[in-house]
C-alpha positions, 0 to 999 in steps of 0.5 A: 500500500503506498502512503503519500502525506504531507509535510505536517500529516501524522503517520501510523503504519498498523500491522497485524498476523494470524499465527497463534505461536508468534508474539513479536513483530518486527519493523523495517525500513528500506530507503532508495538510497540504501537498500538494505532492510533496516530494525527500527524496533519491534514489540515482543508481546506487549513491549516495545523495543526501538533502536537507537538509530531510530530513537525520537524519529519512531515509536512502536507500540501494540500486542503481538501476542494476543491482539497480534496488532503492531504499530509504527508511529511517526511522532515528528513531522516525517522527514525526506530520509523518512521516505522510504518502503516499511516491512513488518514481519511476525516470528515467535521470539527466540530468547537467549543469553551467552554465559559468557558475556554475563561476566566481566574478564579481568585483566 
């Protein structure tokens, strides 16, 4: 779907699955310049996660486990760099911690 707004329009861009195992949804951003699939965040379950890169200039927000609804929120006024393709995309988190990066190594 291509959304075209003006300079001082909110954006909302709203997401959503069917898969009853997956509780996160993740957000992409793909611009002409780059085209590599950008993380902007992603809301495991109820919480929201969005990277630093893209702290101030996204929000994410929503329930991807039971309402299985995600949002991305432009809170600023979107800029030129703004304009680009967004993905979204439904997984079943995956969690896990390396024992070794839990503990500092001494000198």
């Amino acid at each position: 779907t291509a959304i075209l707004k003006g300079p001082e329009d909110k954006v909302n861009l709203t997401c959503s699955h069917t898969v009853s195992s997956y509780n996160m949804i993740l957000w992409y951003q793909q611009s002409a310049q780059n085209t590599a699939l950008k993380l902007i965040g992603y809301v495991r379950y109820t919480s929201p996660t969005v990277e630093d890169s893209f702290k101030g200039r996204f929000d994410v927000s929503g329930d991807a486990a039971a309402n299985k609804m995600a949002y991305l929120h432009f809170p600023k006024v979107p800029e030129a760099e703004d304009s680009a393709v967004y993905f979204c995309a439904a997984s079943e988190a995956q969690c896990f911690t390396i024992p070794s990066l839990l503990y500092k190594n001494p000198l």
